[in-house]
Every structure is written in C-alpha cells, then in structure tokens.
N, C-alpha and C positions, 0 to 999 in steps of 0.2 A: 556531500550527500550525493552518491550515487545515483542516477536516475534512471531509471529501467524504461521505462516509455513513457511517449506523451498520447494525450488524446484529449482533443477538442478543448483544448487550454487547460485539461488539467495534466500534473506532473504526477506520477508514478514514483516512489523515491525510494528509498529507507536513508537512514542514518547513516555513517562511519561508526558513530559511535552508538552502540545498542545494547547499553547497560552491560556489568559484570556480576555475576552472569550475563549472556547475552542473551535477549529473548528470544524465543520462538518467531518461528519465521515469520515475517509482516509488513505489508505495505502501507507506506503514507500518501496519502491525495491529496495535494493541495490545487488550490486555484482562489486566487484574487483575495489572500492572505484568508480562507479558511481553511481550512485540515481535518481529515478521517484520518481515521487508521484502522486495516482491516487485519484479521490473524487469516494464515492460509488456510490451516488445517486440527477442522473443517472451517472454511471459509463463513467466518462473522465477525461483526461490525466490534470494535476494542470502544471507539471515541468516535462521538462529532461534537466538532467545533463550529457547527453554524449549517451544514447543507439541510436542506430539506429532503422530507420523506420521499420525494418524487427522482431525486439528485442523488439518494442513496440507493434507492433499489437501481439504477443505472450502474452506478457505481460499483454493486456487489455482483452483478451480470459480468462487468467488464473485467472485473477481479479473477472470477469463477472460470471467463475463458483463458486469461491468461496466468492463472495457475503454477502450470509448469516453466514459463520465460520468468515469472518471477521468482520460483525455487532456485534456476539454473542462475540468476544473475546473484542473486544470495548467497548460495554457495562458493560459488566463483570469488565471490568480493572479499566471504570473510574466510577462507580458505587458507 
C-alpha cells in the first residue's frame, strides 16, 4: 500500500490493489487502526470507520489541498 504522505499520525495511502475495474481516484487515512476514505473528484467523504465529525472536516481540508500530489502519486503507481 503506497503511501503518499503522512500528517500528524495519519497515513495518506491507497491500495496496490483497487478493485477490477479499478476505482476512481481516492485516498485512504488511516490512524490508530481507523480509516476514511475520500474520492478526489469532487472531493467527498466514500466511508468512516470511526473519526469524528471534527477529525473529518480536517481531514477533507487536508485532502482538498493536496489534490493534485495525490492524483500525480496515482497515476504514477497505477501507470
């Protein structure tokens, strides 16, 4: 599982393996074994597995700016 960035204990990720078909572009956040997962475009929330509403809109800010390092590591990976 690729990891695109970290920030403040959480891990930025995707998959190797992202279904066949493969989905639409999207990042996983995990930290202290819970997990989101956001779609890029447009950028909103797929799944929470436990954060709170205060945890996710952080969450969807830090997504929103890094946008394009997460498309460019995406493409790169499954290329």
């Amino acid at each position: 599982m690729p990891i695109v960035f970290r920030h403040s204990g959480f891990r930025f990720l995707f998959y190797a393996n992202e279904g066949d078909p493969r989905e639409p572009v999207h990042i996983h956040i995990i930290k202290d074994g819970i997990d989101a997962k956001f779609w890029l475009n447009p950028v909103r929330l797929a799944y929470n597995d436990g954060y709170d509403a205060k945890t996710l809109r952080e969450l969807f800010e830090i997504v929103e700016m890094n946008t394009s390092l997460i498309e460019e590591a995406w493409n790169e990976f499954f290329s």
